[in-house]
C-alpha positions in Angstrom: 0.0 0.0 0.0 1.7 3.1 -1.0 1.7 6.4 0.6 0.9 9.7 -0.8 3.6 12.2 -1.5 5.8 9.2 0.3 5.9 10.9 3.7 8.5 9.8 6.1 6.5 8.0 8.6 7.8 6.4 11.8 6.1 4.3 14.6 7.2 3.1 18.2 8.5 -0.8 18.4 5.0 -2.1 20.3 2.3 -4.6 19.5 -0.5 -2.0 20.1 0.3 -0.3 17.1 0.6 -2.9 14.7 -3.1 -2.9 13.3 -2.2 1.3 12.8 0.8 0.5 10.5 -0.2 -2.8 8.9 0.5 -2.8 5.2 2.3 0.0 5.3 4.9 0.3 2.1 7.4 1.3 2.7 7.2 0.4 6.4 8.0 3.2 9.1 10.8 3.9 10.8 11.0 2.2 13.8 12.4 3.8 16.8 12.0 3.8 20.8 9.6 7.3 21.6 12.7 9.0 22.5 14.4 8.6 19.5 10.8 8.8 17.2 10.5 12.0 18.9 13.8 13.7 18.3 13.8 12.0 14.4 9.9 13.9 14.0 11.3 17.2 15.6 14.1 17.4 13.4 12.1 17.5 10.2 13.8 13.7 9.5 10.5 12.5 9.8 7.3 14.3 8.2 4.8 12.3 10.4 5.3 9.7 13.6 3.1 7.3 15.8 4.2 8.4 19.0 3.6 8.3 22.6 1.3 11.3 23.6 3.8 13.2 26.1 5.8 13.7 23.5 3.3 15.7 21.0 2.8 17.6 24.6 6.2 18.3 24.7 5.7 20.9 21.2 1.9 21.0 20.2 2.2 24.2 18.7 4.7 22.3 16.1 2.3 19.6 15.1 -1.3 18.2 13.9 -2.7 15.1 15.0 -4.6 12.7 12.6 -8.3 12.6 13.5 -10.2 9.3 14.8 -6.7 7.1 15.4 -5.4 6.8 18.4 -3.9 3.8 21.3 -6.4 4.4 23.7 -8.2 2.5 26.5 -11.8 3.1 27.9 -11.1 0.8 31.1 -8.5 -1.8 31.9 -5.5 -1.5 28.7 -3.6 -4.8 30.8 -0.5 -3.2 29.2 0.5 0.0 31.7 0.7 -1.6 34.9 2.0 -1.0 38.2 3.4 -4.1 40.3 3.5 -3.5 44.1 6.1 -5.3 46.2 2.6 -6.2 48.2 -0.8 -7.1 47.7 -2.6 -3.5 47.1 -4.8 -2.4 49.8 -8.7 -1.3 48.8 -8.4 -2.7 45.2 -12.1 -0.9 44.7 -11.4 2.3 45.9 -9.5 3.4 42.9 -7.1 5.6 43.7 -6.7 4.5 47.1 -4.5 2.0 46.2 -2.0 3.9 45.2 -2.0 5.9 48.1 0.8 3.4 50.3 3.3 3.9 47.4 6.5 6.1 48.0 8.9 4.9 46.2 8.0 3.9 42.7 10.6 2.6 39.8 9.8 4.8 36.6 11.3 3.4 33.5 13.1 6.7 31.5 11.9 5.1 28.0 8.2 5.3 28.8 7.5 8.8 29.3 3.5 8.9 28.9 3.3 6.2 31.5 5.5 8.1 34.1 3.6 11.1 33.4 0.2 9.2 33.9 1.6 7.8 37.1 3.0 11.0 38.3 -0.9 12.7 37.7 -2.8 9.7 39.5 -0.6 10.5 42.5 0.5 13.8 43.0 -3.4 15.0 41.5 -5.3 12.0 41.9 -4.0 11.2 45.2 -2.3 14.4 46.3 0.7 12.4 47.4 4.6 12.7 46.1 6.3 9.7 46.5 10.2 9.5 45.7 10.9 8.7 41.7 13.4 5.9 41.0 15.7 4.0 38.5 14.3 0.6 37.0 17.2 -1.1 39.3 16.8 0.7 42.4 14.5 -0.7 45.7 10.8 -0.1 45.6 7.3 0.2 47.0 6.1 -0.5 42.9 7.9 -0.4 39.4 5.6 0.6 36.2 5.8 -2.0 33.4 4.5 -1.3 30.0 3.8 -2.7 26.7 5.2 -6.3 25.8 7.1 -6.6 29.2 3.8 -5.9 31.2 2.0 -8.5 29.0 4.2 -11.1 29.8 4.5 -10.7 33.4 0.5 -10.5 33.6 0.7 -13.8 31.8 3.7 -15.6 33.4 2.6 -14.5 36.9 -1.0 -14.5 36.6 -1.5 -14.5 40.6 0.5 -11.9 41.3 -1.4 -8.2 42.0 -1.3 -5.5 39.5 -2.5 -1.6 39.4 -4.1 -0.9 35.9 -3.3 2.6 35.0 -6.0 2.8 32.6 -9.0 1.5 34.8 -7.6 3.8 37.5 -7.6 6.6 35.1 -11.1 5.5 34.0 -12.2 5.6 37.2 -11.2 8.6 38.5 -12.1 10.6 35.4 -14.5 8.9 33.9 -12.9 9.2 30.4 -10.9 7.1 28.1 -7.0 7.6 28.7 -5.1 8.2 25.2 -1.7 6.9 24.8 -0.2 7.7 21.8 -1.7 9.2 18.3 -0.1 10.2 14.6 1.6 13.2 15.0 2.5 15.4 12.2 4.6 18.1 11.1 2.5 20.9 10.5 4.4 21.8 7.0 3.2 18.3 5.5 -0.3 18.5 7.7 -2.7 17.6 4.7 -6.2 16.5 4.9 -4.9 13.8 2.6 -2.8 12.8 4.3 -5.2 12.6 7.6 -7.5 10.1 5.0 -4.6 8.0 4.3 -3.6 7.0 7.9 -7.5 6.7 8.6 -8.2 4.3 5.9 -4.5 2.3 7.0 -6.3 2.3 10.7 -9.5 0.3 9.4 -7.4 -2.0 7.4 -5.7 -3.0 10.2 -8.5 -3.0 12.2 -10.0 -5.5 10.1 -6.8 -8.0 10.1 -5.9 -8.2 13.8 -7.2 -11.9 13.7 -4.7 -12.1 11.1 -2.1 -9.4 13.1 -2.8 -11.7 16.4 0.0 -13.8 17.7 -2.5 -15.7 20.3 -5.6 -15.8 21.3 -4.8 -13.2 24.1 -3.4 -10.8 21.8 -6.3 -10.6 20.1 -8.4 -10.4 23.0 -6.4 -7.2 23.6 -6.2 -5.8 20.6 -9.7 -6.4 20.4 -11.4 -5.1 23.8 -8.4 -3.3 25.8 -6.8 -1.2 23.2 -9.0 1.4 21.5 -8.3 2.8 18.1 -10.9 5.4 17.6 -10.1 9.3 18.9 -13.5 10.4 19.2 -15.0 13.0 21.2 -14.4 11.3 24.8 -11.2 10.6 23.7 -10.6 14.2 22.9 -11.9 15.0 26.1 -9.3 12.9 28.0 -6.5 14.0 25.9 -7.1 17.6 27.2 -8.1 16.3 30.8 -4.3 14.5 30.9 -2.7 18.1 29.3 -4.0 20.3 32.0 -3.0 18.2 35.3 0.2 17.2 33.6 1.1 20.8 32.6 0.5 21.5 37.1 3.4 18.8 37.7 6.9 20.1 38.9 9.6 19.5 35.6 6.4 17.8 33.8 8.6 18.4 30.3 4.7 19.5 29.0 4.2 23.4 27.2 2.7 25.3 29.5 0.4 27.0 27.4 -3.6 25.5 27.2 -3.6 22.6 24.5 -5.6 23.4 21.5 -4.9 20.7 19.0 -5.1 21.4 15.2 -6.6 17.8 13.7 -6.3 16.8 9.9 
């Protein structure tokens, strides 16, 4: 399937973007969001799937493409937080975060540190103590792949879902990462393109699917659509990550431009 005006397009290593890019000729760079994001900000890239945070990072810079997105309305099983004990309250929603003060961030997924940041020091009103991958405690965030296998190699061990306790507190869907693009090559045309890629893809995730549970989460945990809740959450997450200390987020009110 070939692209119009063959836009350089890249797109995060992770299986919950795979029905977004499927068929895609040529295929997209693939980088870790770090690297995705400095590649798109350089003008090496006209147009990048990439983690939310970092289109909050420059939002003046950039369109998104309207109705595709990584989202979850509930549980996404993928962006998890695995206490050193059995949480406390389990249904009280953000009161199970609240015996947590020291938590292991991982540097390479900066939407899900920035989610975990809000739910506390917002949601909770708490500021516990920020920590390598390697150091001691209380929790360490897992994400994407990794946090699939643990769930699935340790199936009795306690786990926070950030999205159902996003859901719950908010009441909106939680959007992870969308199609950012250079606002020089912003094109309603090209908007239409990754659209119809997105229900394409959509259609072959039986095919996409490695296993059964794969499919059941690319099926019923990860959203695709970026609809008017989804809007709605994007902004929510903006304005209580652009209150954190050293957040890395523009400071100015997000008002997106979508193609």
């Amino acid at each position: 399937m070939e692209s119009p005006n063959a836009p350089r397009l890249g797109s995060v290593p992770y299986r919950n973007v795979a029905p977004l890019v499927e068929g895609l000729d040529p295929a997209p760079v693939s980088l870790v969001p770090a690297r995705l994001a400095e590649e798109l900000a350089a003008g090496r890239l006209d147009a990048a799937l990439v983690p939310i945070a970092e289109y909050l990072r420059a939002p003046g810079d950039y369109a998104l493409v309207d109705n595709v997105a990584v989202a979850s309305r509930g549980e996404v099983y993928s962006v998890i937080l695995i206490p050193d004990w059995p949480p406390q309250n389990e249904g009280d929603g953000l009161e199970v975060l609240r015996p947590l003060w020291k938590i292991a961030l991982d540097p390479d997924s900066r939407t899900s540190a920035l989610l975990t940041r809000v739910l506390m020091e917002v949601g909770c009103g708490v500021f516990p103590k920020y920590v390598h991958p390697d150091d001691e405690a209380d929790a360490r965030l897992l994400i994407g792949d990794p946090a699939m296998a643990f769930r699935k190699e340790n199936p009795e061990k306690p786990v926070i879902d950030l999205g159902l306790l996003w859901r719950r507190w908010t009441g909106l869907p939680f959007v992870y990462a969308a199609w950012v693009v250079r606002r020089e090559r912003a094109t309603r045309e090209l908007g239409d393109f990754l659209r119809g890629v997105k229900e394409r893809g959509l259609a072959a995730r039986p095919r996409i699917a490695r296993d059964g549970d794969e499919l059941r989460y690319l099926t019923e945990n990860i959203r695709y659509d970026l609809g008017d809740e989804e809007k709605a959450g994007l902004l929510a997450f903006a304005r209580y990550a652009q209150g954190l200390r050293k957040s890395g987020v523009a400071p100015e009110p997000l008002t997106p431009v979508w193609i």
